[in-house]
N, C-alpha and C positions, 0 to 999 in steps of 0.2 A: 344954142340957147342954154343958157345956167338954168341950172336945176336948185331948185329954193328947198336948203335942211328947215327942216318946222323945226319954230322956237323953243325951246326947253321952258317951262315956268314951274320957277321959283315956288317954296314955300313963305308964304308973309312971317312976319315977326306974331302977330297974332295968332298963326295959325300950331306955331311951333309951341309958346306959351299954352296955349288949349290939349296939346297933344301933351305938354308935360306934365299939367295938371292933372291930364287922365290918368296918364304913370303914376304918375304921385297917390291919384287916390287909390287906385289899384295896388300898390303893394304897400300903403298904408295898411287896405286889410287886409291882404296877405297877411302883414307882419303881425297884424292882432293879432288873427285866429291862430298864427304860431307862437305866439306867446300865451296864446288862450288854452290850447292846445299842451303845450309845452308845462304849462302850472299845473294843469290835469294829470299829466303825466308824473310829474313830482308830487303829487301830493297824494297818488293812488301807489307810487313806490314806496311813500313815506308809511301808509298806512299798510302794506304787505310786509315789509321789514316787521314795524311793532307786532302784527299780530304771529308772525313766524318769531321774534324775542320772546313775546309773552308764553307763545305755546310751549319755545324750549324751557323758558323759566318754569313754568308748572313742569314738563316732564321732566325736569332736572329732580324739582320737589319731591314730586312723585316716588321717583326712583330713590330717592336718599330715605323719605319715610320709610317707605317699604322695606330699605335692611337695617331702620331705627333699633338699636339694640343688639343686635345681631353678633355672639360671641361675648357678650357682657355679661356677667351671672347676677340672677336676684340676689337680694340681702336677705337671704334667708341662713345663713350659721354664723354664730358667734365668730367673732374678728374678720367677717366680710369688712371691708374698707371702705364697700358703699355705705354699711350701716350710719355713716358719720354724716352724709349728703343730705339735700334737701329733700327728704319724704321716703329715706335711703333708699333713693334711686340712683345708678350709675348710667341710668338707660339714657332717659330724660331729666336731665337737671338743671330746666330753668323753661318755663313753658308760661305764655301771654298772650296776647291778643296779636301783637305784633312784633313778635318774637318767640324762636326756639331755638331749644338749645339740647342734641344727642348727639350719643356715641355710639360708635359700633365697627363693625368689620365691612366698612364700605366697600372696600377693594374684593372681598373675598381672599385676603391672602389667609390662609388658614394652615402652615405643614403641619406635621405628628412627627412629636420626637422618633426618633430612630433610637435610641438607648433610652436607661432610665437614666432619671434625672435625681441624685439623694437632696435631702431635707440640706442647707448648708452650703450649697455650693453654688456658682455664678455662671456658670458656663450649662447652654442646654443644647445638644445635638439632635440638629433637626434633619429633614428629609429635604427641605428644601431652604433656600436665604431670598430666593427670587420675591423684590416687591419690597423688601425691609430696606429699612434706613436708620440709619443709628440717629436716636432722638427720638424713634417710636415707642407707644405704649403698646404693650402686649398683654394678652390676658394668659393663665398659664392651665389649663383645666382639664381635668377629668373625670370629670362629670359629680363628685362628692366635694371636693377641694378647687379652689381658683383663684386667684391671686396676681394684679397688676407688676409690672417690672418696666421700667423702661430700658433702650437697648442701647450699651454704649460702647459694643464692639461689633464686629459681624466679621468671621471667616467665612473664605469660599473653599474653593475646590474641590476634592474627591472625599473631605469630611467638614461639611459646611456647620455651624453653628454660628450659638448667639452668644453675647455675653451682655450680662444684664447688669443694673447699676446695684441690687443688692442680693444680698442670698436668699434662694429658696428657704421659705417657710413651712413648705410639705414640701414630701416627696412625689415622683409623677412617674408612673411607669413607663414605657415606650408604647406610643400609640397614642399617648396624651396631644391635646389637639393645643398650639399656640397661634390664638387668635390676634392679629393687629388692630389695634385700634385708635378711631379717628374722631376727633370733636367735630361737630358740624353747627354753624351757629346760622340762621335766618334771621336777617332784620329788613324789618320796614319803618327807613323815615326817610323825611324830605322828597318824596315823592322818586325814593329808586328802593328797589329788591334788591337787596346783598347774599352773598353764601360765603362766609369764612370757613377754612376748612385749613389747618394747620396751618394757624396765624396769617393767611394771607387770603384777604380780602378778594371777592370777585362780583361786578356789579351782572346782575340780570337782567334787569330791565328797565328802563328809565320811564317818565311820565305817568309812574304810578297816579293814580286818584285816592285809590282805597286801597288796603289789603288788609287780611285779619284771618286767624287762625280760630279755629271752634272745635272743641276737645269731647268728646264721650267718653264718660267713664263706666266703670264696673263697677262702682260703688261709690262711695267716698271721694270728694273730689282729692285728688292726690297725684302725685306726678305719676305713680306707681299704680295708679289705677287706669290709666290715659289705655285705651281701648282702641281709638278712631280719631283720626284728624281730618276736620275739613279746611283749606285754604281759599280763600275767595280775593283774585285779584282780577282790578279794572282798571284799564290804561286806556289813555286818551294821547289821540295826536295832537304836536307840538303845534300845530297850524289848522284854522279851518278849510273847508275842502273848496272848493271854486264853485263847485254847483249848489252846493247847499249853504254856505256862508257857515257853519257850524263845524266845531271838531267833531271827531269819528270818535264813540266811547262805544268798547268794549268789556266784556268780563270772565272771565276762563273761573271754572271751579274744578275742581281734584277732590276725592276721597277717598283717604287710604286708612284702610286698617292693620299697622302692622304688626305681623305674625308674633314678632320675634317679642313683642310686646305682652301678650299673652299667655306666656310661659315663663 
């Protein structure tokens, strides 16, 4: 007697269509939520970057104010150079709301002649060259006498010096300290933070809203009397955020008093 295989049955055409639709809807929102998902994610990386730029832009600030001046001598004696500046400051020479403008020994390069230096000559033997670059302004002082040069040679090796584009105007003992120094310019427009710093441009942080600089003085409003700076910057992201339909607006403030200002 044959033995009867039971019949296989088919899936209907109807039943296949029902099954795909269900696929379909099912990784329909799969694919939302990872897209949903996915925008969240960019828009909370978007918002960590700005606020890690804006923090470095203040601490950059920060730290630049803080050695504001630093190796620049007041205009206090006859034929100082700064006398001729605006409010004869060499420190700070050019300060606004949204904009400044100092100089000073940002690097800390600072050696002390190794020899004297006489009144008339070009050439200064230092203790060190490390850090110079011919093109730099230097300050030349000892503490009664100080005097700008800029550098338009530099030897190294086992007796390094500078050579400067004019002659000493005093003389400098050895131990005399030659300071480097550097313009530092801050701007605020079109919605970015700039820092120029020996003529080349560096952008800090984009999607500015506001910035603004706010000054204390010692007296007299005068560059030379500038005490204390507060900077107040507020950046917004380029995009609203997915859960709140709104950009993210932040504000970072800094106050620096610096030192080197007050002496």
């Amino acid at each position: 007697m044959e033995e009867r295989q039971p019949q296989e049955r088919g899936s209907t055409l109807a039943e296949v269509f029902i099954s795909l639709a269900i696929t379909g809807i099912i990784l329909a929102a799969v694919y939302a939520l990872f897209i949903s998902q996915n925008k969240s994610y960019i828009a909370q990386q978007d918002v960590i970057q700005l606020l890690q730029d804006s923090q470095n832009a203040t601490n950059v600030l920060a730290k630049d104010l803080r050695m504001a001046g630093y190796g620049v001598p007041v205009a206090t004696y006859p034929g100082n150079p700064c006398l001729g500046n605006p409010d004869n400051s060499c420190r700070i020479t050019a300060a606004s709301a949204t904009s400044l403008t100092t100089n000073g020994n940002f690097r800390r390069v600072s050696p002390t002649l190794r020899e004297f230096a006489a009144s008339g000559q070009a050439t200064l033997q230092v203790q060190s060259i490390t850090g110079f670059a011919v093109g730099d302004t230097i300050w030349i002082t000892n503490g009664t006498n100080s005097e700008p040069k800029t550098i338009s040679g530099i030897t190294g090796g086992g007796s390094p010096s500078l050579t400067v584009n004019a002659n000493l105007s005093n003389s400098y003992n050895a131990g005399s300290t030659v300071h480097q120094s550097r313009t530092i310019t801050y701007t605020y427009a079109n919605g970015t933070l700039s820092r120029t710093m020996g003529g080349v441009q560096q952008t800090l942080v984009q999607n500015v809203t506001a910035f603004s600089f706010t000054y204390t003085y010692s007296g007299a409003v005068s560059l030379t009397n500038i005490r204390q700076i507060m900077a107040s910057l507020t950046v917004q992201t380029a995009k609203a955020l997915p859960d709140t339909g709104k950009k993210r607006t932040v504000t970072f403030q800094t106050i620096v008093a610096p030192q080197n200002l007050a002496f």
